[in-house]
C-alpha positions, 0 to 999 in steps of 0.5 A, a space after each residue: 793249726 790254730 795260732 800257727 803262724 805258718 797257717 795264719 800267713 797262708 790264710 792272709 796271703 793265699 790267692 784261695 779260701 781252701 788254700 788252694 790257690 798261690 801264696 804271696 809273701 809281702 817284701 819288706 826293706 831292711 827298715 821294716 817298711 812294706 814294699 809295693 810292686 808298681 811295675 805290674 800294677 794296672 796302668 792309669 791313662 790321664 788325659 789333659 787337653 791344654 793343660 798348662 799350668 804357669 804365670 800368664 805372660 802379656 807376650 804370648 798369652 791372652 785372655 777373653 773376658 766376658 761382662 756380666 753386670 757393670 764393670 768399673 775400671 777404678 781408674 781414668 785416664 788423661 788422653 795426651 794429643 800429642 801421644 793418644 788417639 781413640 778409633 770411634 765406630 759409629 753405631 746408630 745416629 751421630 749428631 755431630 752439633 758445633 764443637 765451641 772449645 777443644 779443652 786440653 788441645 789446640 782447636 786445629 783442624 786438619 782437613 784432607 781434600 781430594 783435588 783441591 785447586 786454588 788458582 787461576 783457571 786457564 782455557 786450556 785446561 779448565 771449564 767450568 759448568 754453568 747452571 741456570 737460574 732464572 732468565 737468560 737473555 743471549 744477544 745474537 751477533 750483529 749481522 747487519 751494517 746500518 751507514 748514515 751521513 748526515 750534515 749538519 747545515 747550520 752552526 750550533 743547531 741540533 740535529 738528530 739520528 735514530 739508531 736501528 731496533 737491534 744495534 749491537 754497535 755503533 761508532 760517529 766521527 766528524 768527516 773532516 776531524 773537525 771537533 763536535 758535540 754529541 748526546 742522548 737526550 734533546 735539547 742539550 747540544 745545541 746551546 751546549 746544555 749539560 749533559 752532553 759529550 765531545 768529539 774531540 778533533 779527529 777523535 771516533 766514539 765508538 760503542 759495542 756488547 749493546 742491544 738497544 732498541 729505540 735510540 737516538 743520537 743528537 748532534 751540533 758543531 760550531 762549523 756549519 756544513 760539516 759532516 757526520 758519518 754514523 755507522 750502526 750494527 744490527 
């Protein structure tokens, strides 16, 4: 048996030690070259999750990057106003400070405001609220009338009335439109002494929104016997 190739072939190709077992031939192809059966060989389950490989399109793919350490971008660029903006989101404090000059853009704020209205107010449709400072002092309305005639005897002589504590208004005339002098302070109308006022001919001096308290009016005409007719609010 020993060197017979018969023997040798079964020793190398039998399943068993003792020969007992089956014997496999080994398949060559015509060029000498030792074929393989694939199709009974166990079979390999590969299993890939994402498996994608392939150049990263901008359109349909992306990345997340992560920083570790200092990144440097190795470029900077020059924002243009009329085509760039930044979102800023406020983290912490921000000390906004006065911005001087704007370098690169015009110095142009927009401001939006909501109901923002430049115009006349109307009572029909505004009001507006006011809040005290200081002292206030309201002057009631006039409610009671004070009617005086005084005549004045003598030509170029003063003569005088004091007006009610309180007048809120008041108006003189001479009765019968006859031209005359009048002033606050004595010793002026008489000798027609500046300053003092006229009551022209037919003409009424009236006066109101006053709240006076110790007044008096002092009178002269160059007629003797005319009259004068004051009327008083308080």
């Amino acid at each position: 048996m020993a060197g017979d190739p018969y023997w040798i072939y079964r020793i190398i190709f039998n399943t068993a030690a003792d020969l007992s077992g089956t014997d496999y031939h080994a398949i060559v192809d015509s060029s000498g070259h030792l074929q393989v059966d694939i199709v009974s060989i166990p079979s390999v389950t590969v299993t890939a999750t994402n498996l994608d490989i392939r150049d990263l399109a901008y359109a349909s793919d992306s990345v997340t990057a992560y920083q570790g350490g200092t990144w440097s971008a190795g470029r900077t660029w020059t924002l243009s106003s009329a085509t760039d903006s930044v979102n800023a989101v406020q983290s912490g404090t921000w000390n906004i400070g006065i911005v001087t000059t704007l370098t690169g853009i015009t110095n142009n704020v927009t401001v939006q405001a909501t109901d923002l209205d430049i115009r006349d107010l109307t009572s029909a449709s505004d009001s507006v609220a006011s809040v005290e400072s200081g002292t206030w002092t309201f002057v009631k309305a006039a409610t009671t009338p004070n009617e005086y005639n005084m005549t004045m005897t003598n030509a170029d002589t003063e003569y005088s009335q004091a007006l009610p504590s309180g007048t809120k208004k008041f108006q003189i005339r001479v009765r019968d439109g006859t031209a005359a002098r009048y002033a606050f302070t004595t010793g002026k109308v008489a000798g027609q002494t500046s300053p003092y006022f006229t009551l022209g001919a037919g003409e009424v001096y009236y006066e109101d929104n006053l709240n006076l308290t110790t007044k008096t009016i002092y009178f002269a005409c160059g007629s003797a016997g005319k009259i004068i007719e004051l009327l008083a609010w308080s």
